[in-house]
C-alpha positions in Angstrom: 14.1 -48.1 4.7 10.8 -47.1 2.7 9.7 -45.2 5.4 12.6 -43.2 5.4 12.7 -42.4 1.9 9.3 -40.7 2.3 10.3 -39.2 5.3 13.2 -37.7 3.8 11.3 -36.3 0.1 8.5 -34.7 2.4 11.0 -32.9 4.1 12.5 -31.8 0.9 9.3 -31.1 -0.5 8.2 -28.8 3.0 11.7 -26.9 2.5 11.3 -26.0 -1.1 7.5 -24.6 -0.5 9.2 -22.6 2.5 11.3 -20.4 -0.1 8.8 -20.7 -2.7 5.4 -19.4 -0.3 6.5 -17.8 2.4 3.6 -16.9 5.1 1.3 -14.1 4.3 2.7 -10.6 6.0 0.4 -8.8 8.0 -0.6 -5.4 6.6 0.4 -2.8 9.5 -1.5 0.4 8.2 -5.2 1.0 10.3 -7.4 1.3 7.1 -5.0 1.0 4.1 -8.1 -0.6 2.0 -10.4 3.1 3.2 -13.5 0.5 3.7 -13.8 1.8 7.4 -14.4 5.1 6.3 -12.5 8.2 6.9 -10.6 7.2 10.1 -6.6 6.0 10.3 -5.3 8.5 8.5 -4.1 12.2 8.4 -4.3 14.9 5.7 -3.6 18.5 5.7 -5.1 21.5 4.2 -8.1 19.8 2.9 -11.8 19.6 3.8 -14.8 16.8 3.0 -15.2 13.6 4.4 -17.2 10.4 3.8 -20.3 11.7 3.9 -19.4 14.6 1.0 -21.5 14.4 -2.0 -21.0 16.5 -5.1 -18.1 17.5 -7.1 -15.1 17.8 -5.5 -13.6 21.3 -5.5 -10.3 22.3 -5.2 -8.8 21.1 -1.9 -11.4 19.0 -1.1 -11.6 14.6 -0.4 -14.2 12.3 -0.1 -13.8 8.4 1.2 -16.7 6.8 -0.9 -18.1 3.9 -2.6 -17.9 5.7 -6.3 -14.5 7.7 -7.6 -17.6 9.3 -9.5 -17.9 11.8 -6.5 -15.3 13.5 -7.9 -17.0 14.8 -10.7 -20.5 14.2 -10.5 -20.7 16.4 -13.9 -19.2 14.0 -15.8 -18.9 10.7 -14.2 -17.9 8.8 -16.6 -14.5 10.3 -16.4 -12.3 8.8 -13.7 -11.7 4.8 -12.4 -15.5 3.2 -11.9 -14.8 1.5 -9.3 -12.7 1.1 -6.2 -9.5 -1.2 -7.0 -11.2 -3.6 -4.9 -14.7 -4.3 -5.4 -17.2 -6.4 -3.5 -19.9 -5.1 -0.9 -18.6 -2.2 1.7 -15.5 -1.6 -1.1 -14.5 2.3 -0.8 -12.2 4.7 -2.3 -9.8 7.6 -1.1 -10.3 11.0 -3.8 -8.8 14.1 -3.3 -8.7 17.2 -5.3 -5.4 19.5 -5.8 -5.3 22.7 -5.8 -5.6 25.2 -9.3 -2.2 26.8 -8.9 0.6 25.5 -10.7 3.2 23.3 -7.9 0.7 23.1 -5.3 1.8 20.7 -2.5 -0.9 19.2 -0.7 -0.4 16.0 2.0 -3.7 13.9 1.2 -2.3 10.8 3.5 -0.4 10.1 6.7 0.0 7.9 8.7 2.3 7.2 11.9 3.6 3.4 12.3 5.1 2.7 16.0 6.9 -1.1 16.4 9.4 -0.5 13.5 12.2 -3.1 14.0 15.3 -3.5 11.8 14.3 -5.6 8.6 13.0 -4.6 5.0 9.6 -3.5 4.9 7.5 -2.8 1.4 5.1 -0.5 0.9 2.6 -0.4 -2.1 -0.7 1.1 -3.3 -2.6 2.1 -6.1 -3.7 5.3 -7.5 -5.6 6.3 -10.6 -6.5 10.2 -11.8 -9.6 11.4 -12.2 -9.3 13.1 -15.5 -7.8 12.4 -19.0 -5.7 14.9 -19.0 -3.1 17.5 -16.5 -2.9 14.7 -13.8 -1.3 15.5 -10.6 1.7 14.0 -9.2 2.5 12.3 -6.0 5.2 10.8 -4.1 5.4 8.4 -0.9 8.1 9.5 1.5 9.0 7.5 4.6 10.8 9.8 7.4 12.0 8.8 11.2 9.4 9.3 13.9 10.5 8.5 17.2 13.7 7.0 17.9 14.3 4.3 20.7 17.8 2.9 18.8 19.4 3.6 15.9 18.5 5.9 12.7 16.6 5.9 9.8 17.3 7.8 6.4 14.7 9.5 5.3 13.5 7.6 1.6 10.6 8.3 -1.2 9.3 6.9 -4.5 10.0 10.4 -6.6 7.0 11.9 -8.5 4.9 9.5 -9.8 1.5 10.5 -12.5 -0.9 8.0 -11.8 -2.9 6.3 -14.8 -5.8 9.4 -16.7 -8.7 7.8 -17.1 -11.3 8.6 -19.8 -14.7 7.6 -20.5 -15.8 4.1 -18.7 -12.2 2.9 -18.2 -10.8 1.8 -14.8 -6.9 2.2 -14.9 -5.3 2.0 -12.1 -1.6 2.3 -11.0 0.5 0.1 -9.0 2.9 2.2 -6.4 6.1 0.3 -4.0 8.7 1.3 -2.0 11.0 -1.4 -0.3 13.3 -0.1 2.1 15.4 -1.1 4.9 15.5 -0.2 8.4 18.9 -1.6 9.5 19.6 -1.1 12.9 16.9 0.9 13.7 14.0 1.0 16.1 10.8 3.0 17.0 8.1 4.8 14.6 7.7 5.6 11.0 6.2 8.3 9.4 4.6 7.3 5.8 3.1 10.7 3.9 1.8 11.0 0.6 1.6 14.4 -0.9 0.1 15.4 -4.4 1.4 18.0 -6.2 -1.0 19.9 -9.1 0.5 20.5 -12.5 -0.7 23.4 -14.5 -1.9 27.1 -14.1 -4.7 26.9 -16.2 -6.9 24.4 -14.5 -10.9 24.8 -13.9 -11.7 21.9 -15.4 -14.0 19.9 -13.2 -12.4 16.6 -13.4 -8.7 18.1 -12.8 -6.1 17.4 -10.3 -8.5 14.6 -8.6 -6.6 11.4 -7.5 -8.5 8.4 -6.3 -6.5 5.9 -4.0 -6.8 2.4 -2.9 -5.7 -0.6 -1.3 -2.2 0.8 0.7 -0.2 -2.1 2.4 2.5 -1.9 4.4 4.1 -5.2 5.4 7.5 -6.3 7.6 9.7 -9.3 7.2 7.7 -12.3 8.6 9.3 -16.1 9.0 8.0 -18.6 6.6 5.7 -21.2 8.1 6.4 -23.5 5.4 10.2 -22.9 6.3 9.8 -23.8 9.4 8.1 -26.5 9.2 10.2 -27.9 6.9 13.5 -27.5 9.0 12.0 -29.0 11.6 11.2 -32.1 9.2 14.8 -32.6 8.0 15.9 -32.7 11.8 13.7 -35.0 12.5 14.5 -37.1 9.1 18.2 -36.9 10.1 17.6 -38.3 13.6 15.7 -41.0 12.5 18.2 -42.1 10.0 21.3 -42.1 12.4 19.3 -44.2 14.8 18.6 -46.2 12.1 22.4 -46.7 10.9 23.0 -47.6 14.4 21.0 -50.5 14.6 
């Protein structure tokens, strides 16, 4: 009778951690964390690369270990480090353009294996200045179709943190969305949008980004487990009652 007892809180114990931790969801995007370098992603309209040093002009990106590279005039404007640090950490800046409403797409990226479930997407972003920030929004559009269709859906404009001399704010970013019925591809794009006419200052209308994950509905190991420990708890005890 002891014996069952246990039996039967463990299995109590395994279902509870099964809604309260569910298993760790894979991130799907290539190089959401940018520490490979300038590869997984698409942009348009801008020029640069990881090996760009120097002050970013207008239209411009860099993937690097210091958001400094986006104004190496005054680099002690912007975050001062990437969101995640450690050795190999780097960091996704872009620059906007000086006219006022000027749309540029600084990330893309193309996600085949969609199935229908609710997916979350998040990321941080930070400006590079203390002042006439840039906007962005995520918008997550069909791609190819194998069944099904998917409404097109986006965060709205969102102004990342300003940053001013040796701070490090950074701003959290998430979209949760669901993909009922469909299958196929995804297409996730950020674009940045500048926000004034008057803008040569240096430091203006740079955004540094960081740390984009993209995960799908996963079961929970602990779940499972403990299902499979109340069945076998449940067996036990009838063949027990039988006796």
């Amino acid at each position: 009778m002891r014996g069952l007892m246990i039996m039967a809180r463990w299995a109590w114990i395994g279902a509870l951690l099964g809604i309260l931790y569910p298993a760790v969801a894979q991130n799907l995007l290539v190089n959401g964390n940018f520490n490979s370098g300038d590869t997984g992603f698409t942009h348009t309209g801008l020029t640069g690369g990881a090996s760009y040093t120097g002050t970013l002009a207008q239209l411009q990106y860099s993937v690097t270990n210091s958001p400094a590279v986006a104004n190496t005039a005054s680099p002690a404007y912007g975050p001062n480090a990437a969101h995640t640090t450690g050795v190999g950490a780097k960091v996704y800046v872009t620059k906007g353009g000086n006219a006022n409403n000027t749309t540029t797409t600084v990330w893309s990226e193309t996600i085949t294996g969609i199935t229908s479930g609710r997916y979350t997407f998040s990321g941080y972003a930070a400006s590079a200045s203390s002042a006439n920030a840039p906007t962005y929004k995520l918008t997550v559009t069909q791609g190819t179709a194998i069944s099904g269709t998917f409404t097109s859906v986006n965060t709205g404009n969102v102004t990342p943190p300003t940053n001013t001399s040796a701070s490090n704010n950074w701003g959290l970013f998430e979209l949760g969305f669901n993909t009922t019925g469909y299958t196929g591809s995804l297409v996730f794009t950020i674009t940045m949008t500048t926000t004034t006419t008057a803008n040569t200052s240096t430091r203006a209308n740079a955004i540094a980004w960081d740390d984009f994950v993209l995960t799908a509905p996963e079961p929970s190991t602990w779940a499972a487990a403990g299902f499979l420990t109340l069945v076998a708890g449940e067996l036990v005890w009838r063949r027990y009652r039988r006796r």
